[in-house]
Every structure is written in structure tokens, then in C-alpha cells.
C-alpha positions as CSV (number, residue, x, y, z in Angstrom):
1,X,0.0,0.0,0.0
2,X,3.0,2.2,0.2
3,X,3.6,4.4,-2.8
4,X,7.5,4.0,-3.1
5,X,7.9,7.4,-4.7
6,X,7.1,9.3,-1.5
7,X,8.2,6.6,1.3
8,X,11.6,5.3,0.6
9,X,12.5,1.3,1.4
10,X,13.6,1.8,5.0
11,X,10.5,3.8,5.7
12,X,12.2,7.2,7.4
13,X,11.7,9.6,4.9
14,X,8.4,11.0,3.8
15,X,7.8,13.3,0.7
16,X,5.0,15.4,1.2
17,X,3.6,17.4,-2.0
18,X,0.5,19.1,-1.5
19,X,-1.6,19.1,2.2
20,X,-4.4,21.1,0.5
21,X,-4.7,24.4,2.1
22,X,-1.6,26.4,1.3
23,X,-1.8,29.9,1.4
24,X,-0.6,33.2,2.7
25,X,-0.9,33.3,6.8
26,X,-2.7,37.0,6.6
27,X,-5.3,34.9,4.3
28,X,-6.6,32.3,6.5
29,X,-10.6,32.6,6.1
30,X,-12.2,31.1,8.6
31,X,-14.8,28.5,7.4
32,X,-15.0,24.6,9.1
33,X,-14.3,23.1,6.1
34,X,-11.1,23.7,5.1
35,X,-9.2,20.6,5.2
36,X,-9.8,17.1,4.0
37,X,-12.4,15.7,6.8
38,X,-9.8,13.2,8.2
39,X,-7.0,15.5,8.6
40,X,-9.1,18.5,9.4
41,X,-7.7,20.0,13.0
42,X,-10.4,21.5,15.8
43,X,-9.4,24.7,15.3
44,X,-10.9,24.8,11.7
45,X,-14.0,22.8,12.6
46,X,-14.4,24.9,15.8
47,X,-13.8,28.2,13.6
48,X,-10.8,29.6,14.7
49,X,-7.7,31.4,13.4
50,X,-5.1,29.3,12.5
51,X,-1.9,29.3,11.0
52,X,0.8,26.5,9.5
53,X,-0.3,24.1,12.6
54,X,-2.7,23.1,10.5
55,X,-0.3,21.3,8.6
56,X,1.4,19.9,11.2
57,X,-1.6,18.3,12.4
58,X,-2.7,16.9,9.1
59,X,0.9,15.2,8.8
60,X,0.7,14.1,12.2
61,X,-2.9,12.1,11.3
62,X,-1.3,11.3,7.7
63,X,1.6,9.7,9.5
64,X,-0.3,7.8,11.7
65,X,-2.5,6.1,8.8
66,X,0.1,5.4,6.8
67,X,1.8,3.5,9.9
68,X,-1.0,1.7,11.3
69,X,-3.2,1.6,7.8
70,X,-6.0,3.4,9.9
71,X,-7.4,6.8,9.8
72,X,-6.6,8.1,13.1
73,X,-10.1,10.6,13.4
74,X,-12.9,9.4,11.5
75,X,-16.2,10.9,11.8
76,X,-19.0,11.5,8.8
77,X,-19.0,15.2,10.0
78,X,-17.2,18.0,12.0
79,X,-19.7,16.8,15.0
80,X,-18.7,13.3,14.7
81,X,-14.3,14.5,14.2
82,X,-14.7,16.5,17.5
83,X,-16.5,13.4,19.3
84,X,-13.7,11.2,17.9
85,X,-10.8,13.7,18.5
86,X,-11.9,14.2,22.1
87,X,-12.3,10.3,22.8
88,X,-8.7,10.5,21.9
89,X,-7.1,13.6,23.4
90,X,-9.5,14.6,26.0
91,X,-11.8,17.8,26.2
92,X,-11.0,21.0,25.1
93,X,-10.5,23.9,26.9
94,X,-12.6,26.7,28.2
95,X,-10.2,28.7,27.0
96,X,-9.9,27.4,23.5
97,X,-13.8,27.3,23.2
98,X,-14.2,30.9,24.1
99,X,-12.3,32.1,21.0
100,X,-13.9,29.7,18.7
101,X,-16.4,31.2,16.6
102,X,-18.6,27.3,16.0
103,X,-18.5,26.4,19.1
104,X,-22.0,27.3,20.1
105,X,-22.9,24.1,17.2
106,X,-20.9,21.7,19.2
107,X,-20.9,23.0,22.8
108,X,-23.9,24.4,25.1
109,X,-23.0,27.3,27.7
110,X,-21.9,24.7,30.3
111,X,-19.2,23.2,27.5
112,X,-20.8,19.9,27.3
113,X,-20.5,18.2,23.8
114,X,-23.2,18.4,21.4
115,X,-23.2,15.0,20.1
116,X,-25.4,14.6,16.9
117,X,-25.9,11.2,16.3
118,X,-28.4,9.1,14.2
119,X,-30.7,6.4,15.6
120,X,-30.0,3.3,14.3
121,X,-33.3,1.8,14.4
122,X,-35.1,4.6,13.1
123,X,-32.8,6.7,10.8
124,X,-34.1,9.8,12.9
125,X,-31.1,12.5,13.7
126,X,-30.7,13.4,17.3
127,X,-28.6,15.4,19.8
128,X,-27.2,14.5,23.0
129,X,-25.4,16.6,25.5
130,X,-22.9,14.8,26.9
131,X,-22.1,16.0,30.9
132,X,-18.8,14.7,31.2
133,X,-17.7,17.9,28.8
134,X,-19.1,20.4,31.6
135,X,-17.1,22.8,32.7
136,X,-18.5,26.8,33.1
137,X,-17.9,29.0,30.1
138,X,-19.6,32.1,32.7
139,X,-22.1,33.8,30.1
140,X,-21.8,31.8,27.5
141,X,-19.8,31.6,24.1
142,X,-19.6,35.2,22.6
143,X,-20.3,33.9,18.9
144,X,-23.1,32.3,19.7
145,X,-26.8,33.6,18.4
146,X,-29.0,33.4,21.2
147,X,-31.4,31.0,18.8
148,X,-28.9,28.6,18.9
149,X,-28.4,28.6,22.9
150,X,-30.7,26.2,24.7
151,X,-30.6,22.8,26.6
152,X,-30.6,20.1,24.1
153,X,-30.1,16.8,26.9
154,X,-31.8,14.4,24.4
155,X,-33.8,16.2,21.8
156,X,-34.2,15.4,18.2
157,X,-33.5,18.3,15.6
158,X,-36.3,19.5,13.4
């Protein structure tokens, strides 16, 4: 499975030619879909600035697949990435959630996790707040509508 052209035989050098999302660091829109979904870091899903991290993170996940042969964050959408990134590397902070500008779609006030997820039985889309996220954000996320602020514990979406 190893494409000999960018790993050599004893496997310690990798050629890396395009990661997708070069461009000037004063250009970085901000937009949570930048970034192939598997190597997409929180900080573009969350909507936050970012700079050549971004790479460094996609390499990182791009390493790790072509290591083990598994994607290291999978996920059908930036909902399901965060889920599987926090599984993996623990919450985020309070800190990092009150500069994001999504996080009111992931996150409620109290920073619990927003988990969409569909019901297998039948097909019908749902949220669940998940508790163990909760730590205190005080008034709330300051990019956050006040439409989109309210307790969601098991509701399904509309």
C-alpha cells in the first residue's frame, strides 16, 4: 500500500507534496471546512484562526495512517471528528472554546458536547449533551446567536 515514490525502502523519509490548504498566513478565512475531513484539526471545525499548525496536524494524522493503515479521526461530520478527536485527546479547553467562533454548534454554555448522532433503528437525527464535557464558560460563548443557545439533553432536531 506504500507508494514507493514518497516513502523510501527503510520507511524514514516521507515526501509530502500538497496538504491542501496552502496559502498566505494574513489569508486564512475562517470556514470549518477547510481541510480534507480526516485530517481537518479542531481549530478549523471549531472556527478559529489558525496558522501553519494546521499542517502539522494533518501530517501528524497522515503519518499515523500510513503507519498503522487506519485513519486516526474518523467521523461523517465536524460533529462526529470532535467526538472522535476528544475520545482520543481529552476535552478542550474553556479557553480554546471561548475564541472559537462554532462552538455554540458543538458546545452548550456549560461546555458539554453536542453529540449529533443518528438512531440506528429509526434513521431519525438526534442530539445529545454529553455532561462529562461540563465545565462553566460564565455567560456563554460570545459567537453564539441566542437562537442557537438552549438545553438540548436528548432532543431530536427538526
Amino acid at each position: 500500500m506504500t507508494n514507493h515514490d514518497q516513502v523510501n525502502d527503510t520507511r524514514n523519509m516521507l515526501k509530502i507534496c500538497d496538504l491542501g490548504s496552502a496559502s498566505d498566513a494574513s489569508d486564512n478565512e475562517i470556514t470549518p471546512y477547510l481541510v480534507s475531513r480526516f485530517y481537518r484539526p479542531p481549530e478549523i471545525i471549531l472556527g478559529m484562526p489558525y496558522d501553519f499548525s494546521i499542517d502539522i496536524w494533518s501530517v501528524g494524522c497522515t503519518l499515523y495512517e500510513l503507519y498503522t493503515g487506519k485513519i486516526l479521526f474518523t467521523g461523517r461530520t465536524n460533529n462526529q471528528m470532535l467526538r472522535s478527536i476528544m475520545d482520543c485527546r481529552g476535552k478542550f479547553t474553556t479557553k480554546m472554546l471561548k475564541r472559537a467562533q462554532f462552538a455554540y454548534v458543538h458546545f452548550d454554555e456549560m461546555a458539554n458536547f453536542r453529540s449529533v448522532e443518528q438512531d440506528k433503528i429509526t434513521g431519525k437525527v438526534c442530539r445529545l449533551s454529553l455532561l462529562s464535557f461540563s465545565s462553566r464558560l460564565g455567560r456563554g460563548f460570545p459567537h453564539s446567536p441566542d437562537s442557537e443557545v438552549h438545553d438540548l439533553s436528548w432532543a431530536k432536531l427538526k
